[in-house]
SELO-660321 format. One line per field, with one value per residue (C-alpha): z, y, x; residue in one letter; residue number from 1. Coordinates in pm, whole numbers. Layout:
N
up <- Z, ...
north <- Y, ...
east <- X, ...
residuo <- a, ...
num <- NUM, ...
//
This chain:
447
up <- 0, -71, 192, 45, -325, -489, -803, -1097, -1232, -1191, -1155, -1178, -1273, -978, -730, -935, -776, -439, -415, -494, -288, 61, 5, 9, 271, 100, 217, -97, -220, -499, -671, -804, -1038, -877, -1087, -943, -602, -483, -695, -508, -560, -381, -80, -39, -92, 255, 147, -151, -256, -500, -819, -1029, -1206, -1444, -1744, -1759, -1848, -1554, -1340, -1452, -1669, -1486, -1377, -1118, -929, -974, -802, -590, -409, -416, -185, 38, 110, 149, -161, -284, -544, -825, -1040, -1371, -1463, -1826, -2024, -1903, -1833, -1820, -2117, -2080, -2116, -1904, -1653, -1598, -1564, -1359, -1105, -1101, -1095, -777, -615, -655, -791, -1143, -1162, -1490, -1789, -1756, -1986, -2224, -2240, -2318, -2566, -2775, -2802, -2759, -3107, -3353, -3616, -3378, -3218, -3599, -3659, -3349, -3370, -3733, -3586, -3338, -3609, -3498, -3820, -3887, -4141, -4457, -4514, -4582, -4378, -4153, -4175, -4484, -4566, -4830, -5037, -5283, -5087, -4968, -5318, -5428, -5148, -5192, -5535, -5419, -5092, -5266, -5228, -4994, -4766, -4402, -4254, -3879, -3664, -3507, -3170, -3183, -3039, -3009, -3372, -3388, -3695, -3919, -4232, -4523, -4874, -5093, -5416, -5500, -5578, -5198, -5073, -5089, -4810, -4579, -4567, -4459, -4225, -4053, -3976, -3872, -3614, -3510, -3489, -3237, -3056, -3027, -3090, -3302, -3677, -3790, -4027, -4169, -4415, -4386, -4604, -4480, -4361, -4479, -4271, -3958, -3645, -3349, -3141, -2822, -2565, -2204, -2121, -1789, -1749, -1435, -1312, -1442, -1820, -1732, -1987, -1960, -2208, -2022, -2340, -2538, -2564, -2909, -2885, -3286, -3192, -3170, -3310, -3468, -3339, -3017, -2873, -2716, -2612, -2570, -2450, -2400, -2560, -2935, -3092, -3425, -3206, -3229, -3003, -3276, -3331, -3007, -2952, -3239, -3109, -2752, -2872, -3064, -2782, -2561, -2813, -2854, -2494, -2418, -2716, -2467, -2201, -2068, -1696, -1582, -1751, -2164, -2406, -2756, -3045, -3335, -3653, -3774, -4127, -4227, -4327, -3958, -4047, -3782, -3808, -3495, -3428, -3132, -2792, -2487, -2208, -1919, -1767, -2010, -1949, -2056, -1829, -1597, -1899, -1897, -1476, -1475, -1738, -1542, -1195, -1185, -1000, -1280, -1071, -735, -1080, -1174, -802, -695, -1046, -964, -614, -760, -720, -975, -1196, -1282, -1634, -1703, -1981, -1949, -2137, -2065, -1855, -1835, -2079, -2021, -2228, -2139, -2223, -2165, -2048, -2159, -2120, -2469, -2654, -2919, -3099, -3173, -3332, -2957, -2859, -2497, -2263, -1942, -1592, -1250, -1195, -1018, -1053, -1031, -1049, -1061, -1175, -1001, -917, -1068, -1326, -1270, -1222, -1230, -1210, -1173, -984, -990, -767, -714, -713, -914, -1209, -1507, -1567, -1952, -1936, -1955, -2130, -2139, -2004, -1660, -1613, -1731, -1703, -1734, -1739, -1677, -1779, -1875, -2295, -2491, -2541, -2139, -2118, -2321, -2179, -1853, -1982, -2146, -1833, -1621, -1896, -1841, -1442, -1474, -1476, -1533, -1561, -1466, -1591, -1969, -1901, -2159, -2197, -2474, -2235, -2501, -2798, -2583, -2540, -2868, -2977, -2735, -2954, -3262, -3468, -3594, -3268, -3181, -3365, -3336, -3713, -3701, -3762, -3679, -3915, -3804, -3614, -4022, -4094, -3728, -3678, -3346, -3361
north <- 0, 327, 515, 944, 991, 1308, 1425, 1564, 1761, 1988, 2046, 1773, 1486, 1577, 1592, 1251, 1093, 1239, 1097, 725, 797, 945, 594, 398, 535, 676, 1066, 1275, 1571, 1845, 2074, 2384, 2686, 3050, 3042, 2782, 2833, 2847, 2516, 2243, 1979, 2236, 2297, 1889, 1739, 1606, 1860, 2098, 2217, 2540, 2447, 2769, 3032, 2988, 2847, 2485, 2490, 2688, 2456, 2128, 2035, 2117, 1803, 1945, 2066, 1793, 1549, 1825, 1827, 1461, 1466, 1695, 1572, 1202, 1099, 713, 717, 957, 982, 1201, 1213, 1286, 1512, 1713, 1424, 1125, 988, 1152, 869, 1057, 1154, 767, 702, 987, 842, 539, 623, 810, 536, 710, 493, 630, 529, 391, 189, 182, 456, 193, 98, 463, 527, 169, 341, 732, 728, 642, 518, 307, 201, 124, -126, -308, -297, -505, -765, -796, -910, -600, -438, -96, 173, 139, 382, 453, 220, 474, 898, 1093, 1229, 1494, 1662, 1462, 1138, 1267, 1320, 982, 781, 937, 811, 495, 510, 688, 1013, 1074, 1100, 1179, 1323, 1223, 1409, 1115, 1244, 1410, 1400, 1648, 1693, 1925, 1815, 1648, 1720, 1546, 1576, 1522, 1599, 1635, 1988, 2045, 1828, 2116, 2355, 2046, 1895, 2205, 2295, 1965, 1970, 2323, 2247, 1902, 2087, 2394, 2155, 1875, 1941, 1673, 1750, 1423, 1334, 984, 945, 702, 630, 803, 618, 802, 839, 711, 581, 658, 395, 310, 15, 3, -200, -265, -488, -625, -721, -1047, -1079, -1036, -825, -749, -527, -309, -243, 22, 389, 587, 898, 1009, 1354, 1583, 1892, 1949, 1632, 1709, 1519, 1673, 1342, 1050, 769, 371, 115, 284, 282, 198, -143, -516, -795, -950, -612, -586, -894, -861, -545, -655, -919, -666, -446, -689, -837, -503, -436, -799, -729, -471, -661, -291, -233, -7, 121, 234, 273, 170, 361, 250, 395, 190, 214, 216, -151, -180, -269, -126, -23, 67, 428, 487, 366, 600, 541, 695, 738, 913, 1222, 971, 730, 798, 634, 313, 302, 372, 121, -159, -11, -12, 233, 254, 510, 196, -14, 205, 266, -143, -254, -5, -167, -512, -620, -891, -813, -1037, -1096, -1067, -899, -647, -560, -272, -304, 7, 314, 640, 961, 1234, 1612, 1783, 2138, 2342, 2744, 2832, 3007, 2796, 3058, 3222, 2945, 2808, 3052, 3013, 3221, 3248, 3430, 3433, 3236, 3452, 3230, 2795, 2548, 2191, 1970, 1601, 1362, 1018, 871, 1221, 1252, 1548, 1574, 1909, 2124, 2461, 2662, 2985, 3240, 3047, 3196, 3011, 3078, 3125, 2935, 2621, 2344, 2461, 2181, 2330, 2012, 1652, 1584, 1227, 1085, 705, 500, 192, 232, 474, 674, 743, 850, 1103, 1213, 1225, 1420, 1686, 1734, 1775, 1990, 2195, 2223, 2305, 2718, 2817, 3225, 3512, 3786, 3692, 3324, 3153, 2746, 2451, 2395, 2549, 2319, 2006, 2094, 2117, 1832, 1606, 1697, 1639, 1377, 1217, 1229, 1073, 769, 717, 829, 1009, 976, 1216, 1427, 1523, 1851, 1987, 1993, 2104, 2461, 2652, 2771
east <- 0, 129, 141, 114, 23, 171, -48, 119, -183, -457, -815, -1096, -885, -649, -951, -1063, -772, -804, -1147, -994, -690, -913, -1134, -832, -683, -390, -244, -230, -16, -181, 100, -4, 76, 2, -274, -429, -400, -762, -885, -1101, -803, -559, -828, -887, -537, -376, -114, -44, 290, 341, 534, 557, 434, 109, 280, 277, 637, 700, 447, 252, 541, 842, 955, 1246, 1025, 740, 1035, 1146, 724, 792, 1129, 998, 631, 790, 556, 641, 433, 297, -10, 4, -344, -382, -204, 113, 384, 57, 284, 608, 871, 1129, 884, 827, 1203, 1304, 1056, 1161, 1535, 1468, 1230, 903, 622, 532, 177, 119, 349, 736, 934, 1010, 570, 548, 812, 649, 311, 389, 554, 296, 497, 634, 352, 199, 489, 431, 52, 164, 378, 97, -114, -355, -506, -365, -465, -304, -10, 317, 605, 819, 782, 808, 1160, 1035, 763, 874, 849, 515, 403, 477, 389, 24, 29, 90, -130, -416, -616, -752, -470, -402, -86, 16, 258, 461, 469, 129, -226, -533, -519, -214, 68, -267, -366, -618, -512, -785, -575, -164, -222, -292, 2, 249, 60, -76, 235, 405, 138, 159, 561, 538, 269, 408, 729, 573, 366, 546, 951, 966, 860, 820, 543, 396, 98, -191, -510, -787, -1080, -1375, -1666, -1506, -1639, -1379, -1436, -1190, -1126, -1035, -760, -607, -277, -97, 251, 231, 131, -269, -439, -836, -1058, -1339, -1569, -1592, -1639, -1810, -1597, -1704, -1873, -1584, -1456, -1115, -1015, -1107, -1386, -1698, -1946, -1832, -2071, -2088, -2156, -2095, -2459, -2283, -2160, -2297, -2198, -1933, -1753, -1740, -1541, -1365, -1212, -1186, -995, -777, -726, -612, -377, -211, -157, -62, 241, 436, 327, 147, 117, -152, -492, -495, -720, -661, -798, -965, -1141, -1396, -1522, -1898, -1836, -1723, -1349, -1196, -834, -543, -502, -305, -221, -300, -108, -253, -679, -843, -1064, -1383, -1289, -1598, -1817, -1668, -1711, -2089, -2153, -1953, -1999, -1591, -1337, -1105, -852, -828, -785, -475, -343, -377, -189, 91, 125, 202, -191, -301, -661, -926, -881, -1237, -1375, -1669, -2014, -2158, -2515, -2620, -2598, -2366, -2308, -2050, -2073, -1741, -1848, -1597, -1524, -1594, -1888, -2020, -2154, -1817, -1609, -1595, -1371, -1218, -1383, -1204, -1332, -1461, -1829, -2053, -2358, -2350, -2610, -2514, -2756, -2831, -3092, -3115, -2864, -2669, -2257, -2066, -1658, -1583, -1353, -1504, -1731, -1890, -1660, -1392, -1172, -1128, -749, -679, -360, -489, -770, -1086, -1304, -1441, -1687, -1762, -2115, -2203, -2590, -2672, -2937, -3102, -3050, -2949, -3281, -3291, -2897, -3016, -3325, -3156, -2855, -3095, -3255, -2943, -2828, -3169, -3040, -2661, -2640, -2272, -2282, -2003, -1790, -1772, -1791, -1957, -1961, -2075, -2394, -2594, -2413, -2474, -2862, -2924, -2718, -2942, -3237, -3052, -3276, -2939, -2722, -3075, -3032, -2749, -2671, -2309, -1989, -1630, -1745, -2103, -1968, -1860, -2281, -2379, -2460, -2591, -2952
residuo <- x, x, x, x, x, x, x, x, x, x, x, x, x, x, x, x, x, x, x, x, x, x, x, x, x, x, x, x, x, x, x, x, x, x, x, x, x, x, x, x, x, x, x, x, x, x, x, x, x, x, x, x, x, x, x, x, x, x, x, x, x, x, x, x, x, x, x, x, x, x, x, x, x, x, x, x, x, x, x, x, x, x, x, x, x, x, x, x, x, x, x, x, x, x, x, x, x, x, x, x, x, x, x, x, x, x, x, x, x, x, x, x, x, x, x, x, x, x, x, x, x, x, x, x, x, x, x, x, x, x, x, x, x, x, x, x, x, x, x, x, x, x, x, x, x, x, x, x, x, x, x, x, x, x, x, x, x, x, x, x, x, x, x, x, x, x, x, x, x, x, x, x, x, x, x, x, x, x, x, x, x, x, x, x, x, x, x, x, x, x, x, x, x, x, x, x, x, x, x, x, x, x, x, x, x, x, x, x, x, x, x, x, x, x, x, x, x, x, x, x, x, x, x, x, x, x, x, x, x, x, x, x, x, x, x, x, x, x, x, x, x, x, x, x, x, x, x, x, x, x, x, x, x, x, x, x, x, x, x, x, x, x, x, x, x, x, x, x, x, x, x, x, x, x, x, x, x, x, x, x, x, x, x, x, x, x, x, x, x, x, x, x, x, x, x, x, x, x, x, x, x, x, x, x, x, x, x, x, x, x, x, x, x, x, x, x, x, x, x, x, x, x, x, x, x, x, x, x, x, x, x, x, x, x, x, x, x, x, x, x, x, x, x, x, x, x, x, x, x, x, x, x, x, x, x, x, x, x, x, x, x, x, x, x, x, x, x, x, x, x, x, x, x, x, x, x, x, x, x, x, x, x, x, x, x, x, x, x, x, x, x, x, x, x, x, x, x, x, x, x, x, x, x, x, x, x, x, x, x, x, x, x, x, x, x, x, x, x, x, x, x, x, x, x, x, x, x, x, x, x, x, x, x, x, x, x, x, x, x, x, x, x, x, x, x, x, x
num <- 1, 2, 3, 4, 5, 6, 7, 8, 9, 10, 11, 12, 13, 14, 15, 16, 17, 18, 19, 20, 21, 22, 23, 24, 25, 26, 27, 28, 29, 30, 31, 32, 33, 34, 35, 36, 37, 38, 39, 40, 41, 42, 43, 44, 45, 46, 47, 48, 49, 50, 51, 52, 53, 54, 55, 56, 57, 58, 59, 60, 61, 62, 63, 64, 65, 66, 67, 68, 69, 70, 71, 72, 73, 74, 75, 76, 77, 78, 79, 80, 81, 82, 83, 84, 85, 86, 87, 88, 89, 90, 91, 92, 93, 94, 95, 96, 97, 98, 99, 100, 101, 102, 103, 104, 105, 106, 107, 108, 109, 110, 111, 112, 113, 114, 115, 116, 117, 118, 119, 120, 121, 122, 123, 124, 125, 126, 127, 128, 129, 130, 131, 132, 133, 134, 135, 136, 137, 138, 139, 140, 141, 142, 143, 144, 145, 146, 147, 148, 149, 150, 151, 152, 153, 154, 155, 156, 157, 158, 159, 160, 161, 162, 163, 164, 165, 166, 167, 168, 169, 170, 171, 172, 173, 174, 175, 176, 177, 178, 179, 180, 181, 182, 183, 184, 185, 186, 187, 188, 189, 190, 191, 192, 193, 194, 195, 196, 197, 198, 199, 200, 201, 202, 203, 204, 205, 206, 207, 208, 209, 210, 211, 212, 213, 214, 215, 216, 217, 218, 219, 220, 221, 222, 223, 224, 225, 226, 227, 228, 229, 230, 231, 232, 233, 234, 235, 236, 237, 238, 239, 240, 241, 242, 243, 244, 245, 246, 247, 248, 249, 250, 251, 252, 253, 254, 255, 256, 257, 258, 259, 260, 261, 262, 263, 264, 265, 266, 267, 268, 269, 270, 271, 272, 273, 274, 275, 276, 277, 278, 279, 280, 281, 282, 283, 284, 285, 286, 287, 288, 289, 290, 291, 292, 293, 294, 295, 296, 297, 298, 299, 300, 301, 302, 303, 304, 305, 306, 307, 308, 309, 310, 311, 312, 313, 314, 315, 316, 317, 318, 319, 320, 321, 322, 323, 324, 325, 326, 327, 328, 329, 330, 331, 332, 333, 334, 335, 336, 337, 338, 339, 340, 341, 342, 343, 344, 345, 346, 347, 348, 349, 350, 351, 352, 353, 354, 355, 356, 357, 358, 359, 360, 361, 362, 363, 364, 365, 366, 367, 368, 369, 370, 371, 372, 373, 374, 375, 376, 377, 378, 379, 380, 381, 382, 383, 384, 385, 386, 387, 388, 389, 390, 391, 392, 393, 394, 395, 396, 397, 398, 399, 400, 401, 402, 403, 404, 405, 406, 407, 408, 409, 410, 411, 412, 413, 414, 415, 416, 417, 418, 419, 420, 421, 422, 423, 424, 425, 426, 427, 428, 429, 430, 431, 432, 433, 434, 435, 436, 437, 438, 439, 440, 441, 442, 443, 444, 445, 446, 447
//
């Protein structure tokens, strides 16, 4: 049992882990930027240690003085959350050089799946089925040029090192390969320092569909179901729900199957989802490897009744898992509320809540770490709130979510939020029926 938990991250996921850690008895640490100091995880920590200066350089991703909270608090373990250093190979290693607990994969799990070229080669000696594409990154325009002749229009270009969408481009013809393929090394290259760039076909109208893996210490790999995580906007998602309406009980065990195979091949410690596009045919093809909780993680534990956080904390203790492999009983949808008007391009909208109304009742979760009086700071993501409904099938999920929806009052100086989006998605006919695909946020407009 570990005995003080520090948390390498910031507000709702951090006081997601806090909640876990409290139940299990477990003393926890929150670190915090100067902007953050009056968030919920910093007020219900055991103990909170100051780590710089807004900037996540300066803060959330400063790793000196991450370890240097961990030394002084006595921490043997550490949780990363997701994003920051969640899947920072170095991260990983520095911990473990220095005897804290990195909770999650070793550096070398990471470094396998966080390179996506990589991860693609493994994923084929895996026997997993991977997008078609080009074998390794592109060298040149030239090279790009001719391995789309050979790949076929459309195309899709893939920063190597990225995620969230930054470094990607679709060419639809060669006359656009020029600017794309610029575009995409210039923005894997800001966001990422690494400009590397590979080329797959791209799957038109794509389901992304993901599975929940968990590994142990000892070679036992388990799949947890899926999650439909298609509605999203500039590759970012927005709902996510489970089961995938667009799933049948075959697919599903296809990919299970698939998913566990692909953990099982790095022999991955810890929880991970693996990603999948799935083509209207529902061929479903290897995406990437996430190596850390992910922010929809909640929709997986309603539907299975399952504390996937204990999951991550007792595997990284040396705890063996079940093995067994889950089907969803009930039905969950997510809304990520995020600071950002939806009728301006979603455009962040940082600032201090004056006025909050959380919804609940029945079938009703909500992960948040703000409050009354709270200032969004503008240096970091958006998301202020996950709101996740529960429910018998589908068609109740989302009668419940519209409801809570209805309740939840978010209002302040020049806050604005995608409450208004996510209402009027819930009343879509299509989102409905369960008729989209990634692409359905191109036709949707705000009334």
């Amino acid at each position: 049992m570990f005995k003080k938990i520090l948390i390498a991250n910031r507000g709702e996921i951090a006081l997601r882990v806090i909640r876990t850690c409290r139940e299990m008895g477990i003393k926890t640490v929150a670190v915090y930027s100067t902007a953050d100091k009056e968030s919920l995880h910093v007020r219900f920590a055991d103990e909170a240690v100051c780590i710089g200066k807004p900037s996540s350089m300066d803060s959330y991703l400063n790793i000196p003085h991450i370890m240097a909270a961990a030394e002084i608090t006595n921490s043997d373990a550490i949780h990363p959350g997701y994003g920051f250093l969640a899947e920072n190979a170095k991260f990983a290693q520095i911990c473990n050089d220095h005897g804290v607990k990195f909770i999650g994969p070793t550096a070398e799990m990471i470094n396998l799946m966080g390179d996506k070229v990589t991860a693609k080669d493994t994923m084929i000696k895996a026997g997993v089925p991977v997008v078609p594409g080009v074998e390794g990154l592109l060298e040149s325009l030239e090279h790009a040029i001719e391995s789309a002749k050979i790949v076929g229009y459309p195309v899709i270009l893939k920063a190597t090192a990225g995620g969230g969408g930054k470094g990607m481009r679709v060419v639809w013809k060669e006359e656009e390969m020029e600017k794309n393929y610029t575009t995409a090394k210039m923005e894997a290259a800001a966001s990422f320092k690494n400009d590397g760039i590979y080329m797959e076909k791209f799957v038109e109208e794509p389901h992304h569909i993901e599975i929940q893996v968990a590994g142990d210490q000892f070679g036992t790999v388990c799949h947890m179901s899926e999650r439909d995580c298609s509605i999203q906007r500039r590759h970012q998602k927005l709902v996510e729900e489970s089961p995938s309406p667009f799933m049948t009980p075959e697919l599903r065990e296809a990919m299970g199957q698939a998913a566990i195979k692909a953990a099982a091949s790095i022999n991955y410690e810890g929880v991970g989802t693996i990603e999948f596009l799935v083509d209207k045919h529902r061929n479903f093809y290897f995406m990437e490897m996430n190596t850390r909780i992910q922010v929809e993680h909640c929709v997986t534990e309603e539907v299975i009744n399952f504390d996937l956080i204990k999951e991550q904390i007792k595997i990284a203790m040396g705890e063996k898992i079940s093995g067994k492999n889950y089907t969803p009983v009930m039905h969950a949808i997510e809304c990520r509320i995020n600071a950002e008007d939806p009728y301006n391009d979603f455009r962040p909208s940082p600032g201090t809540i004056r006025t909050l109304n959380t919804p609940g009742g029945h079938g009703v979760r909500v992960d948040s770490h703000v409050y009354s009086g709270y200032t969004i700071p503008p240096y970091y993501d958006s998301m202020i709130a996950k709101l996740i409904a529960v429910a018998r099938t589908r068609e109740e999920a989302i009668d419940t979510m519209y409801r809570a929806l209805s309740e939840y009052v978010i209002e302040g100086d020049g806050v604005k939020t995608t409450i208004p989006f996510h209402l009027q998605l819930m009343q879509d006919e299509h989102f409905r029926k369960g008729e989209f695909t990634t692409k359905f946020m191109e036709s949707f407009k705000m009334k």
